[in-house]
C-alpha angles and dihedrals in degrees: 000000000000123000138211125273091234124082110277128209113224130198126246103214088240088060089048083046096054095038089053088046091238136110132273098250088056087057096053085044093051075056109051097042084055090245093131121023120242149165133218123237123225086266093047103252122143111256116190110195114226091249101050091047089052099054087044084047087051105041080049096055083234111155110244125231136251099246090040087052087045087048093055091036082064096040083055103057121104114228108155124034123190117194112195115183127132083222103102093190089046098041082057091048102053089044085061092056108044093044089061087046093043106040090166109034121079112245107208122199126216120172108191135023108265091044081057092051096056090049106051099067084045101041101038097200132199091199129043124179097199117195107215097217110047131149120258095013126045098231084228094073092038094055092057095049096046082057101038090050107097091199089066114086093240096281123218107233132202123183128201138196145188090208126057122213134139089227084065098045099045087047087047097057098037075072095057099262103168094207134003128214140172126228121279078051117184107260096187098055086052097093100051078046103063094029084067094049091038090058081045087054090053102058097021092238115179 
């Protein structure tokens, strides 16, 4: 699965042990039967990543802690937006409007796909607004590599359209799209939007 650029804290089976109230041995267990994901260090030891712990904890109706709440708080913040659509008017406008919502992220602009193409490795981004028709790329294709590619930080991605059809949705979210809208779009309905996939982002729910 691919992580997040930032530096990521990662739990030892004894801390999910201590934060579930059980022993050691019934993490591991919890391991071994497949029950919680993890991965094994060089030196063989059981690492649990923030997301997935939250999403046991939370399948559990276990109670998260504090640190774990202030981990996804951080996996959820946006930090860098790239907007891809071949519009310029809307792509402005869309920039406008993400910079007022976003004081403190950098909301980058790309208007074709190969443009698109050169940004994303540089710009990293958390949030893509991905345009389906674009020249050069068809934004299909781009949006199944931004989410195949394990050196991205798990990017939301929403795809938009001028043209509504239920061939292109369902093709949209096959990549991986996590939301799909047609031009007008709402604006005002964006931020409570991308508040909700950003919290998904978070914890990775499916």
């Amino acid at each position: 699965m691919a992580r997040t650029k930032r530096k990521e804290r990662v739990f030892s089976a004894h801390e999910v042990a201590n934060i579930c109230g059980v022993v050691n041995q019934t993490t591991i267990n919890w391991i071994d039967k497949g029950h919680l994901e993890a991965f094994r260090t060089p030196g063989g030891q059981y690492r649990v990543y923030p997301d997935v712990l939250a999403r046991f904890l939370q399948k559990q109706n276990m109670r998260l802690p504090d640190e774990l709440k202030e981990i996804l708080a951080e996996q959820a913040r946006i930090e860098q937006i790239l907007i891809v659509d071949d519009d310029p008017e809307f792509n402005d406008l869309l920039k406008q409007l993400l910079n007022k919502r976003y004081p403190d992220a950098k909301v980058n602009q790309a208007f074709d796909g190969f443009d698109a193409g050169r940004a994303i490795p540089e710009v990293q981004p958390d949030l893509v607004f991905l345009d389906i028709n674009l020249p050069g790329v068809n934004g299909i294709k781009l949006c199944r590599h931004i989410k195949e590619d394990e050196n991205l930080t798990r990017p939301i991605v929403i795809m938009v359209t001028g043209e509504a059809d239920a061939g292109t949705e369902t093709q949209a979210g096959e990549a991986g799209a996590d939301a799909f809208l047609v031009k007008p779009i709402d604006l005002d309905s964006l931020p409570d939007l991308i508040a909700q996939l950003s919290e998904k982002r978070a914890t990775k729910r499916d």
